[in-house]
C-alpha positions in Angstrom: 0.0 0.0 0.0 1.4 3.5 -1.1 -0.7 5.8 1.6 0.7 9.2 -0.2 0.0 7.4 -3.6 -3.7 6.4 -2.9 -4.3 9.9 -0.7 -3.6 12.1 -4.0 -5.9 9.8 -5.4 -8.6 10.6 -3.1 -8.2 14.5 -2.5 -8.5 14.6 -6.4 -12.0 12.5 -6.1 -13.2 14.5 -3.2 -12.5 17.9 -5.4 -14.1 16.1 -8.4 -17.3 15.0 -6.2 -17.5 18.7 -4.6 -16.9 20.3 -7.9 -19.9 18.1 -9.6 -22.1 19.1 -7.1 -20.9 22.7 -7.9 -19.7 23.3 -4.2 -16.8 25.6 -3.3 -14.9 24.3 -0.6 -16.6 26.3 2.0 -20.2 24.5 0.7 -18.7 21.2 1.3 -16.8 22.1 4.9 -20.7 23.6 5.6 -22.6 20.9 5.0 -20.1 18.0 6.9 -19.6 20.1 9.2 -15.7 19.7 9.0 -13.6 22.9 9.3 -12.6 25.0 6.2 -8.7 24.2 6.8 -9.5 20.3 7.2 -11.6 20.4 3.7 -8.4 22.1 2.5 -5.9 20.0 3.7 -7.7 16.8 2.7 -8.0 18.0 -1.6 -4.2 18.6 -0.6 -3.7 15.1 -0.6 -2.9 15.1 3.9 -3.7 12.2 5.2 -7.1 12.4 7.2 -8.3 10.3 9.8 -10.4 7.6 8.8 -13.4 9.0 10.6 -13.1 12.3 8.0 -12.9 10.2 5.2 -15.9 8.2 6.2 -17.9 11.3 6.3 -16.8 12.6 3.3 -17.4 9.0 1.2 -20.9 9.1 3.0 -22.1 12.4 2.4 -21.3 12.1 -1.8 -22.8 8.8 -1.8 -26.5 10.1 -0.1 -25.7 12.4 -3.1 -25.5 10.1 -5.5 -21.7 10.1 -6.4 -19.9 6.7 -4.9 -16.2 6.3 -4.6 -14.1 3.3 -5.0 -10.9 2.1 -4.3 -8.8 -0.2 -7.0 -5.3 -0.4 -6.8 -4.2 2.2 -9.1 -6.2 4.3 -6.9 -9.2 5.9 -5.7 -12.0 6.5 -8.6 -15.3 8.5 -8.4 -18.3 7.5 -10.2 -21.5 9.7 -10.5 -24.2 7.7 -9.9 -27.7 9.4 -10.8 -30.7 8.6 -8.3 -34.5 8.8 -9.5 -36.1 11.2 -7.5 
C-alpha cells in the first residue's frame, strides 16, 4: 500500500465529487460540518483520519456520487438517483 500514492488519489475524487455538485470548498466544509482548513488539507492530498474520510465518502454517496478504491487508486463515479 502507497498511503501518499492512494491519498492524491482521493483529495482529487473528493475535489471532483464537490466540484460536480458545484460546491466551493466552503459549501462542502458547511454541509459536513468539517472545518474550512480540514476540507483544504484533505484536496491537498494530507492524510485524514479515517473517521473524515468516512464522512466525506458518505455524504457524496447520499448524493448520489460513490467512490471506489482499486489499486491504481481511488475512482469517483456519479451515480444518478430517481427522484
Amino acid at each position: 500500500m502507497n498511503l501518499p500514492y492512494e491519498m492524491e488519489h482521493f483529495a482529487a475524487a473528493v475535489r471532483s465529487a464537490r466540484n460536480a455538485l458545484g460546491w466551493a470548498q466552503k459549501d462542502l466544509a458547511r454541509v459536513t460540518g468539517l472545518s474550512l482548513p480540514t476540507i483544504a488539507r484533505v484536496e491537498t492530498g494530507h492524510n485524514p483520519q479515517a473517521v473524515t474520510m468516512l464522512q466525506l465518502i458518505k455524504l457524496f454517496k447520499a448524493r448520489g456520487i460513490e467512490f471506489d478504491w482499486r489499486p491504481d487508486g481511488f475512482k469517483m463515479e456519479t451515480i444518478f438517483l430517481v427522484s
